[in-house]
C-alpha positions in Angstrom: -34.6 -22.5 -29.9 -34.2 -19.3 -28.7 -31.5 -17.5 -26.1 -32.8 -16.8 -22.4 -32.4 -13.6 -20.9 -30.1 -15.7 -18.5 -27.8 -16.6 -21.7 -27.8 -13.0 -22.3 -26.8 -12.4 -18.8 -23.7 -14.0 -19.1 -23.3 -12.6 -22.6 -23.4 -9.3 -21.4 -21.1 -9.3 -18.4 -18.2 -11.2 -21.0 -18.7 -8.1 -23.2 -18.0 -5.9 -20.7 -14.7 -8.0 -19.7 -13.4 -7.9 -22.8 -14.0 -4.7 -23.8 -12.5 -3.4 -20.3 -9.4 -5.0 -21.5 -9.7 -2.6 -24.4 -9.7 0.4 -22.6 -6.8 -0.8 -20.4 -4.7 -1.3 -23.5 -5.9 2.4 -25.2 -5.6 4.2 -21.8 -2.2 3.6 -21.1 -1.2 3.6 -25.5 0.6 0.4 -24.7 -0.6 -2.8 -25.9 0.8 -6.0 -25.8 3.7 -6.9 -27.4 6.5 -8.9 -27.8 8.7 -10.2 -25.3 12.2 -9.1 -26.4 10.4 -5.4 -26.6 8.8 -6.1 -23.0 12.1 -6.5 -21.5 13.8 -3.8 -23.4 10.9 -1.1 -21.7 11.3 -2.9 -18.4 14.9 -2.4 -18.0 14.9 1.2 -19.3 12.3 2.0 -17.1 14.2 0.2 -14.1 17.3 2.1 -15.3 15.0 5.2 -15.2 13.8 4.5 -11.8 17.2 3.4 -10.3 18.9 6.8 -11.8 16.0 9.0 -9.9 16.4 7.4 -6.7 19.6 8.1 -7.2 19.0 12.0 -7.4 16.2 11.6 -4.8 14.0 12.6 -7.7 10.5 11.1 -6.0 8.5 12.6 -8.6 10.3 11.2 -11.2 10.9 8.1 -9.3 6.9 7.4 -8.9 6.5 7.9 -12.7 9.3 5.4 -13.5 7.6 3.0 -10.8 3.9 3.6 -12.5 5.6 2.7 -16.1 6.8 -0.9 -14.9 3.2 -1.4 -13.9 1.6 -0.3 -16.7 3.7 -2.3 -19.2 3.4 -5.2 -16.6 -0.7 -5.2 -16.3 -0.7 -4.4 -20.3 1.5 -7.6 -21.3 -0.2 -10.3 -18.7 2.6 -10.0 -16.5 0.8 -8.7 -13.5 1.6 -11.8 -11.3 5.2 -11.6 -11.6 4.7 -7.8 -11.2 2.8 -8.5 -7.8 4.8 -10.5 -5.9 8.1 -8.9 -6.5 7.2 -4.9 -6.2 3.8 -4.3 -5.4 4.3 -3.9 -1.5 7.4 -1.7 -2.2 5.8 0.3 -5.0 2.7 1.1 -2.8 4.5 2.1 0.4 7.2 4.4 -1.4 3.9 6.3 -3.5 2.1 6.3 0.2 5.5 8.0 1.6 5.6 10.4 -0.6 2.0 11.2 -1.0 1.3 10.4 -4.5 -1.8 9.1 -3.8 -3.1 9.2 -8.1 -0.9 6.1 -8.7 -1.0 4.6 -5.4 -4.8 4.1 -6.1 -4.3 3.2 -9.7 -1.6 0.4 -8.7 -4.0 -0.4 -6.1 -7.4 -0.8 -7.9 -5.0 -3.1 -10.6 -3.8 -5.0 -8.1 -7.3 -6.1 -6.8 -8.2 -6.4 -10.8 -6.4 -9.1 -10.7 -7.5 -10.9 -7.6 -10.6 -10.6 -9.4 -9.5 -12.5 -12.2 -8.1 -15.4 -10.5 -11.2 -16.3 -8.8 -10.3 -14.3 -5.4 -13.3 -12.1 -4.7 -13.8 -12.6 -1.6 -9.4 -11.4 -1.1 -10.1 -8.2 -2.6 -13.7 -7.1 -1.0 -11.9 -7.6 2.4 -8.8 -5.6 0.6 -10.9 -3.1 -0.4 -13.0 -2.4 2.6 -9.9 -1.7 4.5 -9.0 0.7 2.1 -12.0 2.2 1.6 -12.0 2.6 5.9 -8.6 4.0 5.8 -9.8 6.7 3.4 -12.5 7.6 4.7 -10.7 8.1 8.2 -8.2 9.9 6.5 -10.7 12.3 4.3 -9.5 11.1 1.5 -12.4 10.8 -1.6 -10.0 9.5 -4.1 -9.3 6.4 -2.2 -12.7 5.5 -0.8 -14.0 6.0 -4.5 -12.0 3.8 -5.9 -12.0 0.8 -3.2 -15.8 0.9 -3.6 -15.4 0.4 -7.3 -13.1 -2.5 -6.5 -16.1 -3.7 -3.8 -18.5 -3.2 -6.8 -16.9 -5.2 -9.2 -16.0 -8.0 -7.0 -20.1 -8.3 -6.5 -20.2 -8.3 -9.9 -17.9 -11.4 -10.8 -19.7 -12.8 -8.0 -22.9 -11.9 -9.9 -24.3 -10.3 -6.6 -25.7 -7.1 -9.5 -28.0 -5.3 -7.1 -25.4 -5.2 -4.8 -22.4 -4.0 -7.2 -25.0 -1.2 -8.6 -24.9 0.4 -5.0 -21.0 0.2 -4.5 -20.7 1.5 -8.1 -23.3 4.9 -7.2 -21.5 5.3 -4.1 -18.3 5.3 -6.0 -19.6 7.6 -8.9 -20.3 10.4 -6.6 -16.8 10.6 -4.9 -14.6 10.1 -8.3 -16.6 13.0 -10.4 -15.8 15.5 -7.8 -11.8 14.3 -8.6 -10.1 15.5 -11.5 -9.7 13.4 -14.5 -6.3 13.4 -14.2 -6.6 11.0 -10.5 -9.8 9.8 -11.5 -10.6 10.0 -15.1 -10.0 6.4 -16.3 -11.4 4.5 -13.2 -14.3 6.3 -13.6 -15.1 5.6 -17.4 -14.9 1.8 -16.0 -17.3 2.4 -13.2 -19.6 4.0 -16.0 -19.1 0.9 -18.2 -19.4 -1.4 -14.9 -22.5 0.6 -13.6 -24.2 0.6 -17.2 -24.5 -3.4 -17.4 -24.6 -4.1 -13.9 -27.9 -1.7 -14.2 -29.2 -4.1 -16.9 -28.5 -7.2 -15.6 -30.2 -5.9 -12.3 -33.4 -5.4 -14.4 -32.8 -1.3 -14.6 -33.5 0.1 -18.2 -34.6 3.1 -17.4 -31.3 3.3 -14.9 -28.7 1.5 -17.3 -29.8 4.1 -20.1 -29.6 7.5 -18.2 -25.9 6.1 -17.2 -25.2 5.8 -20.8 -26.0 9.6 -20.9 -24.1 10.5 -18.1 -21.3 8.4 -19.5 -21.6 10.6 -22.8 -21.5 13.4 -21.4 -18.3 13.5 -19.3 -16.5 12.0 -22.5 -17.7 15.4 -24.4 -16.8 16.8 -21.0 -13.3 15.4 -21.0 -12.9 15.5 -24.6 -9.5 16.9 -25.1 -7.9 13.6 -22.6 -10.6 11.0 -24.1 -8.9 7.4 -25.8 -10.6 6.1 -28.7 -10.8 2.8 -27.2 -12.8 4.5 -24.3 -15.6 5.4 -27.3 -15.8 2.0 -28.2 -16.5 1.0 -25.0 -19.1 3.6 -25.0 -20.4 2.5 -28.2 -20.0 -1.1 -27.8 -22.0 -0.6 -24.4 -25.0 1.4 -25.7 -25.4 -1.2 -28.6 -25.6 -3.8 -26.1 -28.2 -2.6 -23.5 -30.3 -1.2 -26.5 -30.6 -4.7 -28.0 -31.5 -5.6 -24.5 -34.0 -3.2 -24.3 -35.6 -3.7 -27.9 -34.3 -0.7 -29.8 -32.3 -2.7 -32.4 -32.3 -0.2 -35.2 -30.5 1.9 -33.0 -28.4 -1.0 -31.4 -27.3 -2.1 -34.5 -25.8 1.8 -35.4 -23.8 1.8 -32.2 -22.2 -1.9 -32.8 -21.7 -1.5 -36.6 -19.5 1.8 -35.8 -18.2 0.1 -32.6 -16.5 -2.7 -34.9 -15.6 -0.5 -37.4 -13.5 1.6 -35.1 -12.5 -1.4 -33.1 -10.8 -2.8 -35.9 -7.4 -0.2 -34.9 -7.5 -1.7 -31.5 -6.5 -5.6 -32.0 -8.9 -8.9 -32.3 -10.0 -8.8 -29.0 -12.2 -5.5 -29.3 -13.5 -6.9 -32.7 -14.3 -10.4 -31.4 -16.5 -8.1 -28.5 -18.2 -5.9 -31.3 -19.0 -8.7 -33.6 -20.1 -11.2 -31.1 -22.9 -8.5 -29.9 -24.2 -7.7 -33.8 -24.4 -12.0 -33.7 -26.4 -11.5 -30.9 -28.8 -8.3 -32.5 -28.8 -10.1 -35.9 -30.3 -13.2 -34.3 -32.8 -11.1 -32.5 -33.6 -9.1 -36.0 -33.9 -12.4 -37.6 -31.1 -11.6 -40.3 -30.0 -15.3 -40.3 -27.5 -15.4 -42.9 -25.9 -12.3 -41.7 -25.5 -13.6 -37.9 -23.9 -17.0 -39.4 -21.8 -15.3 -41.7 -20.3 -13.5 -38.6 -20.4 -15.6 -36.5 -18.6 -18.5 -39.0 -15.8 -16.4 -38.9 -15.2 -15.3 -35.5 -15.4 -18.8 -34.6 -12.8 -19.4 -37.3 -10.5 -16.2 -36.5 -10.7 -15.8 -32.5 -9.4 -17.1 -29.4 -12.2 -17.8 -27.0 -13.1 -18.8 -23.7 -15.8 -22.0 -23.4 -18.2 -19.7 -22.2 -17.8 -17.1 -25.1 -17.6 -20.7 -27.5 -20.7 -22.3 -26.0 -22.8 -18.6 -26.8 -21.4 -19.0 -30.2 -22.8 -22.6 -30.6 -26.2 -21.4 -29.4 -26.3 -18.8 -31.9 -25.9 -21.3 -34.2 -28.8 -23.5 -33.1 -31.4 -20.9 -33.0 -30.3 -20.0 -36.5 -30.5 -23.9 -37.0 -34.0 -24.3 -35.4 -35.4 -20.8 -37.2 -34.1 -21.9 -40.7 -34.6 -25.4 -40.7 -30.8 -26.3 -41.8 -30.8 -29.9 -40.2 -26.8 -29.8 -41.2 -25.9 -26.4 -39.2 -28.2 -28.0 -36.7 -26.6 -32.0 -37.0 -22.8 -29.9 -36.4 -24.2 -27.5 -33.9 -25.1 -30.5 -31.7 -21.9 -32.4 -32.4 -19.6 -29.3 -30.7 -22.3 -28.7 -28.1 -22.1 -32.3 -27.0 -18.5 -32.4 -26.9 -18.4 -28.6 -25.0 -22.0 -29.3 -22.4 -19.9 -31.5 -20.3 -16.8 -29.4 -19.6 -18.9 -26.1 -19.6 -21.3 -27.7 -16.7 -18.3 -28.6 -14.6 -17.2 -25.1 -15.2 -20.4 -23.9 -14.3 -20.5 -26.0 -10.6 -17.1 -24.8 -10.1 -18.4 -21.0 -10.0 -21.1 -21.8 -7.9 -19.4 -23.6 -5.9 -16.6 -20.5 -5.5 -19.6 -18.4 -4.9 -20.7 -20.5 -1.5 -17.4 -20.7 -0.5 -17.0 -17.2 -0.8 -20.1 -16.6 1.2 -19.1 -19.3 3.7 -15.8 -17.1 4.3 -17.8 -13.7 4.3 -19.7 -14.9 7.0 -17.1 -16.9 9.0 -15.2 -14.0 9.1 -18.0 -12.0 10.6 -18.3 -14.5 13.0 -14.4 -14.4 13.9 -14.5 -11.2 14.6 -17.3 -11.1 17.0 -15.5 -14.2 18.7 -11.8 -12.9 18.7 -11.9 -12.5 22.6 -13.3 -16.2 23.2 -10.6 -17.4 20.1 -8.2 -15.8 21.9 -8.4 -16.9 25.3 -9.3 -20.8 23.4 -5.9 -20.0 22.1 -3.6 -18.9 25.0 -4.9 -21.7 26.6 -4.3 -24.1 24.0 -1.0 -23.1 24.1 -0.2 -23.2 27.5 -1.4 -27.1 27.2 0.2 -27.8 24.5 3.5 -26.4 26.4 2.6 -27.9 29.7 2.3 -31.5 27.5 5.7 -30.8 25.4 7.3 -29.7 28.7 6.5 -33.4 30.6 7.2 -35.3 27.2 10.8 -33.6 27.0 11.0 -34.5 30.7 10.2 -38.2 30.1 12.1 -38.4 27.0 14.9 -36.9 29.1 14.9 -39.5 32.0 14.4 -42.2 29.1 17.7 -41.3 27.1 19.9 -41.1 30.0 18.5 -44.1 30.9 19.5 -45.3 27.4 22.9 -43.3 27.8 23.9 -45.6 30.4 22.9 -48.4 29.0 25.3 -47.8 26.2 28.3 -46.4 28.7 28.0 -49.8 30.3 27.9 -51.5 27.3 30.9 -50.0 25.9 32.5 -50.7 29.1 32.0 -54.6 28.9 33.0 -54.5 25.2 36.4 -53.1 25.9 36.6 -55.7 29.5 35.8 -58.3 26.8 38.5 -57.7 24.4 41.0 -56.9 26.9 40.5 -60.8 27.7 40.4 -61.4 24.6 43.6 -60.2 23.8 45.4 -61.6 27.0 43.8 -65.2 25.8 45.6 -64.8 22.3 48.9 -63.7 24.1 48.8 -66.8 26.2 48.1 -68.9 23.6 50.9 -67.5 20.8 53.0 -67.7 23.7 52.1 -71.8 24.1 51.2 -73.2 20.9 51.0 -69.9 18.3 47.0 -70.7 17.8 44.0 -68.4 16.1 43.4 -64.6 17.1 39.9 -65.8 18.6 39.2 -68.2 21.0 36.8 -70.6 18.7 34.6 -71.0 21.5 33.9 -67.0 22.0 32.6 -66.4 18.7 30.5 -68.2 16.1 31.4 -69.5 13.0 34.8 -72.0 12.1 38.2 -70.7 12.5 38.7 -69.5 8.9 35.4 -67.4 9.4 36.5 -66.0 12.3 39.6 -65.1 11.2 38.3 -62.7 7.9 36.2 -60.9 10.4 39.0 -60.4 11.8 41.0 -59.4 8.8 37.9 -57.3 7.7 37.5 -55.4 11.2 41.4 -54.6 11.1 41.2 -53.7 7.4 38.3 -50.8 8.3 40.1 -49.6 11.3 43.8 -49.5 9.2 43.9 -45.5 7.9 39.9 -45.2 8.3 39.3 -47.2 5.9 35.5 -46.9 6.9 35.5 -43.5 6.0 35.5 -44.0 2.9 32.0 -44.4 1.4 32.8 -45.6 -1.7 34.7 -48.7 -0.2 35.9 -50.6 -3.1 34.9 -54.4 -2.7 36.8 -55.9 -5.3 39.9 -54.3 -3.3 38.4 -55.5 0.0 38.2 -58.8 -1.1 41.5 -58.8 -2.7 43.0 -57.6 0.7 41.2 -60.4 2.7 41.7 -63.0 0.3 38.7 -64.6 -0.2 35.6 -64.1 -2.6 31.8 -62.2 -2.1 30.1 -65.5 -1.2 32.7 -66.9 1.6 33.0 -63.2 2.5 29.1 -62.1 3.1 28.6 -65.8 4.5 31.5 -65.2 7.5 30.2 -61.8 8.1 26.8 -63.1 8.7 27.5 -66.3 10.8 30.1 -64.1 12.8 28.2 -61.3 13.7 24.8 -61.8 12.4 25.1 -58.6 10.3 25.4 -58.2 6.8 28.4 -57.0 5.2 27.2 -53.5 5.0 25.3 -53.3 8.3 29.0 -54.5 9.3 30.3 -51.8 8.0 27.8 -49.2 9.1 28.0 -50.4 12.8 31.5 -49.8 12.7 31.4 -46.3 11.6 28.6 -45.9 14.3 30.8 -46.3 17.0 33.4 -43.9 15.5 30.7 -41.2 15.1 29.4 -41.7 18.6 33.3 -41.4 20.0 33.2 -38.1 17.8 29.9 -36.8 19.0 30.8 -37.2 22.7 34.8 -35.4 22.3 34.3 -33.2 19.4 32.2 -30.4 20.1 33.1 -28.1 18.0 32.2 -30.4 14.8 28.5 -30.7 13.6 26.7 -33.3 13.0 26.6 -33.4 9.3 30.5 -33.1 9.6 30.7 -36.1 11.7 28.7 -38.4 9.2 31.1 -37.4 6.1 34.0 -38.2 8.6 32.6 -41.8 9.1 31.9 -42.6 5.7 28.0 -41.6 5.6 26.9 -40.8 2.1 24.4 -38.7 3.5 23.6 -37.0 6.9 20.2 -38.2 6.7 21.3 -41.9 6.8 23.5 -40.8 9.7 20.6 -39.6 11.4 18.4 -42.5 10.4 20.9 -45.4 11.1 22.1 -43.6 14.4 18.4 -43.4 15.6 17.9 -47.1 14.7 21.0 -48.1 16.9 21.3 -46.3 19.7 17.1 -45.4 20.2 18.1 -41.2 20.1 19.2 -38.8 17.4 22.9 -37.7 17.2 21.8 -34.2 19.1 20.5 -36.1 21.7 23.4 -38.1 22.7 26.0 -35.6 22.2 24.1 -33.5 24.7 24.1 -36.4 27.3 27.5 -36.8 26.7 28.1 -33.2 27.6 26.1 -33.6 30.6 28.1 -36.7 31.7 31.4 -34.6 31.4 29.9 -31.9 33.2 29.1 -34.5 36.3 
């Protein structure tokens, strides 16, 4: 078994992520580190930047601002970083024309779209940048957007593409000074170098290697050491690629030598390429040696785990170890599955980002059409909400009155009601309610009555929390002869009793208290919650509270 030049592909473009992290960490001389020291350096820096907007210190007000990013991108913080002070970051370093950090913040920034899957956010980013600066003669800028552009086409594995935006970019940023430019460039170097190579450019990827050398002599003085590992690590990479292993294998034995001052991450990346050149020297024992304990002492994505595991099986296959080959199979059976839904997932990111890259093409040529589609959409859907309000209008007065009248028959009703019980206390003392008017027996009857008279005394419906134990107590019955009355009486439960009750209160309230809201009224009736009100109100009455308070207005009005 032996590794494609597809396999090492993908091997190459996770080197180059990992050892870009690398220079990140050297550039700046901040790595990552704990979180009680993270948020002692935010705050001073906060402090910092606080006490120079306070002096209207700009410059030193854009350094402080640059330092919260830097120690934000170097400790995995970026997303927090992003969506509270990006924006205002970016404008004030626009403002004030401090366009070296504005572009630094800026190229981070769509770094980490990149990351997250977001390509296709951060090429349309950048080629609005990139169109600003140009407009606005401005080299720095339109360098450095097309290096975003490029390495967006590279995540997207578009190479051929990426090598173009990365040229274009390389010319602008060596006429800048090292100073705005320096360590965006060594990236599009790196970027350019293996984007060459995975394009199928040798000749190309190995002259960039020497153009890369010779601005670090160039720059010498400002020059990380992590940014000649990357150099290193790099060259020992496309020279295995290209069959010069001797000389590979000098670059990425000093690459992980030096690499050991600059964390496990840059080691893993050093390592995991001398596998990789071991393997293709046929140094078996060496290449499973290292790659045993990588495996063992390393974090790893499934991709970087999965290269590790095929490794393993060539060295398996070439040796004849059946056991290194019986394990290798065990992991890879375990890993194939995951790795290919991994897999789909990109590809399927990729046509999606396509699909988007070429609606939005189509968007633009069709805003005119979209817009007019639009306008007119709306006026229909406003002509439509305009005859619904109207019919919903007519229906709720209609419903309005409806009620009005009913309320008006209620209180006809127990005004004879009450001159019935007058006449006959004044014969022969009998019930409250005439036995014939209501259903139910007399004793029924009579604890509705009792239990209608007990809600009404102090507002006692108010109360939501009604005690029933005291309710019976008062009434003098128990649950069962209680709940049965209420039922036979008024065909409600005991709670819809209650409910409808403290119903009529809040409609009385909604139609002569304007000045209290809704949610006030339904705490004044006893509602636990002004969604209940709302819900029970709707069921009743066939309109919201709103809705009938503004009838009720309009009645007054009349």
């Amino acid at each position: 078994m032996t590794l494609s030049k597809h396999s090492l592909s993908k091997a190459l473009f996770l080197f180059c992520l990992l050892t870009h992290t690398v220079i990140a960490i050297s550039a700046a001389q901040i790595g990552k580190t704990a979180d009680a020291t993270v948020k002692e350096q935010l705050n001073e820096w906060t402090e910092k930047k606080k006490t120079a907007h306070a002096q209207k210190d700009a410059e030193a007000e854009g350094y402080a601002r640059k330092k919260i990013l830097i120690i934000c991108h170097n400790n995995l913080l970026w997303d927090e970083y992003q969506q509270q002070a990006l924006d205002d970051d970016m404008a004030f370093w626009s403002k004030n024309h401090q366009w070296g950090n504005y572009y630094s913040a800026f190229y981070s920034a769509m770094g980490a779209y990149i990351r997250n899957d977001q390509a296709n956010i951060a090429i349309e980013k950048a080629k609005f940048e990139s169109d600003k600066a140009r407009a606005q003669h401005k080299p720095l800028g339109e360098g450095i957007a097309l290096a975003v552009i490029g390495l967006a086409y590279e995540a997207e594995q578009r190479f051929d593409e990426a090598v173009k935006m990365h040229q274009e970019a390389t010319k602008l940023l060596e006429k800048e000074s090292y100073q705005d430019a320096g360590l965006v460039l060594l990236l599009v170097y790196s970027h350019l170098s293996m984007n060459l190579i995975n394009s199928g450019d040798e000749a190309g990827a190995i002259q960039m290697l020497h153009e890369w050398n010779r601005y670090l002599d160039t720059h010498s003085k400002n020059i990380k050491e992590g940014h000649w590992i990357d150099w290193l690590l790099t060259s020992g990479i496309i020279y295995t690629h290209t069959g010069d292993l001797s000389l590979a294998e000098g670059y990425l034995v000093e690459a992980a030598e030096r690499a050991v001052k600059m964390g496990s991450g840059a080691v893993m990346s050093a390592q995991t390429a001398l596998v990789e050149l071991y393997v293709k020297q046929h140094k078996y024992d060496k290449a499973l040696l290292l790659s045993d304990s990588i495996l063992i002492g390393c974090q790893m994505s499934p991709h970087a785990y999965m290269l590790h595991q095929q490794y393993r099986a060539t060295i398996a296959d070439s040796t004849g170890n059946a056991v290194l080959g019986a394990a290798v199979y065990k992991e890879l059976y375990h890993l194939a599955d995951s790795v290919k839904r991994v897999e789909i997932a990109e590809q399927l990111d990729e046509v999606r980002t396509r699909y988007e890259v070429d609606k939005m093409a189509m968007q633009q040529k069709s805003t005119c059409n979209y817009l007019i589609f639009a306008v007119t959409a709306f006026l229909l859907v406003l002509v439509g909400w305009f005859s619904h309000s109207q019919q919903m209008r007519k229906k709720n007065r209609a419903l309005f009155q409806q009620i009005q009248e009913q309320d008006r028959l209620t209180k006809e009703h127990r005004k004879m009601v009450q001159h019935y019980q007058d006449s006959e206390e004044a014969t022969d003392n009998s019930s409250n309610l005439p036995a014939e008017d209501l259903p139910g027996d007399d004793r029924q009857q009579r604890w509705v009555t009792c239990l209608h008279n007990f809600l009404l005394l102090n507002n006692n419906f108010a109360n939501p929390e009604i005690d029933r134990e005291d309710l019976l107590a008062e009434l003098g019955t128990n649950k069962t002869y209680l709940f049965e009355a209420v039922k036979t009486v008024t065909g409600k439960t005991l709670q819809e009793y209650i409910n409808s009750i403290r119903l009529e209160e809040a409609k009385t309230l909604l139609a002569n208290q304007p000045r209290l809201t809704a949610e006030a009224i339904a705490g004044a009736c006893g509602f636990n919650t002004s969604r209940t009100f709302y819900r029970l109100f709707r069921e009743r009455y066939n309109m919201s509270p709103a809705e009938y308070r503004h009838l009720a207005a309009e009645q007054a009005t009349r």
